[in-house]
C-alpha positions as CSV (number, residue, x, y, z in Angstrom):
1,X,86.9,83.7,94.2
2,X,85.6,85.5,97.6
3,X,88.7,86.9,98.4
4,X,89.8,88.2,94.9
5,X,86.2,89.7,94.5
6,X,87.0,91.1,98.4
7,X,90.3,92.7,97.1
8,X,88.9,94.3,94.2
9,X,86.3,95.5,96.5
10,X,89.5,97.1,98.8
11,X,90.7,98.1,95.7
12,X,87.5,100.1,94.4
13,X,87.4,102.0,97.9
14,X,90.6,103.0,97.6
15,X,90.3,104.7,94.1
16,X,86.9,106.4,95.6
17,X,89.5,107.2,98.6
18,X,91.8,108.4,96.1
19,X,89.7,110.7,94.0
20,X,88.2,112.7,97.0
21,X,91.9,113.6,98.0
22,X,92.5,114.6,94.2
23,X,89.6,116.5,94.1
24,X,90.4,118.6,97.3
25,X,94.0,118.9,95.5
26,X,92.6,120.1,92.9
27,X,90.3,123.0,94.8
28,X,93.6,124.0,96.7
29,X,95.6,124.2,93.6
30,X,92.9,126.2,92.0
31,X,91.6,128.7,94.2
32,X,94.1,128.7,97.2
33,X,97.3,128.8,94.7
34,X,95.3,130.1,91.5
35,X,97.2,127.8,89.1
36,X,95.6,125.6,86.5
37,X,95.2,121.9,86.8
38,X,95.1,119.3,83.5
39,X,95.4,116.0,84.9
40,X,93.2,115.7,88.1
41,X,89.6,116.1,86.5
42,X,90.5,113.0,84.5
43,X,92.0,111.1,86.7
44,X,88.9,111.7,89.5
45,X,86.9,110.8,86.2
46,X,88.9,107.6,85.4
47,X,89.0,106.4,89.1
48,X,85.3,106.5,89.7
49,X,84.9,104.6,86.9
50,X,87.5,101.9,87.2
51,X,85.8,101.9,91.4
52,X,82.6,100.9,89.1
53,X,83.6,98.0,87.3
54,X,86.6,96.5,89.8
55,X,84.0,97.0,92.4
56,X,81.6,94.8,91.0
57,X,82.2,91.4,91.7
58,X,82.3,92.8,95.6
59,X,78.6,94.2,95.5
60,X,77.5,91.1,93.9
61,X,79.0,88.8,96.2
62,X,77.6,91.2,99.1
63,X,74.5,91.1,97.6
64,X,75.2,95.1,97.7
65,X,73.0,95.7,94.5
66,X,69.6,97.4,94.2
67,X,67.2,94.2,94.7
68,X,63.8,94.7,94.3
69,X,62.6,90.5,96.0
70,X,58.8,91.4,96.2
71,X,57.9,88.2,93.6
72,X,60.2,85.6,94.9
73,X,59.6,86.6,98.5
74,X,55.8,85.1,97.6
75,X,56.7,82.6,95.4
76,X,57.2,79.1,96.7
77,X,60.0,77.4,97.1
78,X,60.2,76.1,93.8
79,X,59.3,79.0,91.9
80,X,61.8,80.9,94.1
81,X,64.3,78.5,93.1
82,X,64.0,78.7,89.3
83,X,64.1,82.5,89.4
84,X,67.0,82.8,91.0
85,X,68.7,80.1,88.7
86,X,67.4,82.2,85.7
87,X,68.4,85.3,87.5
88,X,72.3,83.6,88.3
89,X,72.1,82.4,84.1
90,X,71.2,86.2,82.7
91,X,73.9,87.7,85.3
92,X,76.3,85.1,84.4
93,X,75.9,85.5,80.0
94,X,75.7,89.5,80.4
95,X,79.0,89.6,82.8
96,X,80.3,87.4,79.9
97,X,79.1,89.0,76.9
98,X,80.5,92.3,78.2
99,X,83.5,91.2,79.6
100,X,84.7,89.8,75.4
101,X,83.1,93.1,74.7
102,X,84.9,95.5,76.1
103,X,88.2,93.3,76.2
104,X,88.1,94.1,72.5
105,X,87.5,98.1,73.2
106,X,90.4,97.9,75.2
107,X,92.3,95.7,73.3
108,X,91.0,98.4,70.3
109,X,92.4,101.7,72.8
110,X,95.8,99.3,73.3
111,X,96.7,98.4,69.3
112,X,96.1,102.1,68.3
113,X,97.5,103.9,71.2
114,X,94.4,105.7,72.2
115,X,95.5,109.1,74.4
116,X,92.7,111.5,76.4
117,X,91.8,114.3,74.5
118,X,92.6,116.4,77.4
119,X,96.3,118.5,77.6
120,X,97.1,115.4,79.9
121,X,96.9,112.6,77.3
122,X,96.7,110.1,79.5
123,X,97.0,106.5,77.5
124,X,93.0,105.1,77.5
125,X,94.3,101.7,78.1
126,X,95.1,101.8,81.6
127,X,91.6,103.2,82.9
128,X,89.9,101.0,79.7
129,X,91.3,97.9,82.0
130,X,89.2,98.4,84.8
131,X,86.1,97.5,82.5
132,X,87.2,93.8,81.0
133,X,89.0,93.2,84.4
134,X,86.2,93.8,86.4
135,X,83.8,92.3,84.2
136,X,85.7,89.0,84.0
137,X,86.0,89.1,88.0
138,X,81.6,89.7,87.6
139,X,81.7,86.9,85.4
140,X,83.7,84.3,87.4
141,X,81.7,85.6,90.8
142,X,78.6,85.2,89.3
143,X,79.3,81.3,88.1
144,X,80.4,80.9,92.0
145,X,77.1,82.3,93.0
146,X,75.2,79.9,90.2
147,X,77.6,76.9,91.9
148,X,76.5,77.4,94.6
149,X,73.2,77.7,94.5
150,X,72.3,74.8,92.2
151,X,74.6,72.7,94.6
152,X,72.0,74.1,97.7
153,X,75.1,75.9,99.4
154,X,73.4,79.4,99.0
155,X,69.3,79.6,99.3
156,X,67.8,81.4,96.6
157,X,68.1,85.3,96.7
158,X,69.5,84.5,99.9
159,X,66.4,84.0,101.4
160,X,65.6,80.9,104.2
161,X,63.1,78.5,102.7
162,X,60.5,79.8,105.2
163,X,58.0,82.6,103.3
């Protein structure tokens, strides 16, 4: 589960990687050529967000996420221990929950051909994919990290059991 949470990780970078160079596209082909441009400001749009939600599963796994560890940092052991099981059981149901949920908005964009309502009309499924894919990914990462950690392979919030 690492190393697909690692590729989608490669994967997310790459899409940020690919949206700068179609943003300065889009500036040369604009002011240095003075022509219009229809499909880059969607796809820049689409990419950052499919980077979001394919990139997730990475920053979890990193531990890449805003943490705010002031409480179980002075908890004791125990106490440290049960927060971060109830913190790995409310990741793990809302990477679930919205992983059905938005396999049915994209399952929704899919059965009645959803197109952008830009001159582009780019189909919605394909960037609506990143969201259930990268959720699912969330999802399956998360149960490794709850593994884990009730099997005492991974301290809680990464932390050594000295305060």
């Amino acid at each position: 589960m690492r190393g697909v949470s690692f590729v989608l990780g490669v994967v997310a970078a790459g899409l940020i990687a690919l949206g700068v160079v179609v943003v300065c596209e889009m500036v040369f082909v604009r002011y240095a050529l003075g022509h219009n441009t229809i499909w880059q400001t969607d796809f820049v749009t689409y990419s950052l967000v499919a980077a979001t939600f394919i990139g997730s599963p990475y920053v979890l796994m990193t531990r890449g996420h805003v943490n705010v560890d002031v409480l179980p940092h002075y908890a004791g052991e125990r106490q440290r221990y049960r927060l971060a099981v109830f913190a790995a059981f409310v990741t793990l149901a809302f990477a679930v929950v919205m992983a059905v949920l938005t396999f049915l908005f994209w399952k929704e964009a899919w059965d009645n051909r959803w197109v952008s309502d830009t001159m582009w009309r780019a189909r919605l499924w394909i960037p609506y994919a990143s969201m259930p894919i990268g959720l699912t990914v969330l999802a399956l990462q998360s149960l490794v990290d709850l593994l884990a950690l009730l099997s005492g392979r991974e301290p809680p919030f990464g932390m050594s059991r000295v305060n």
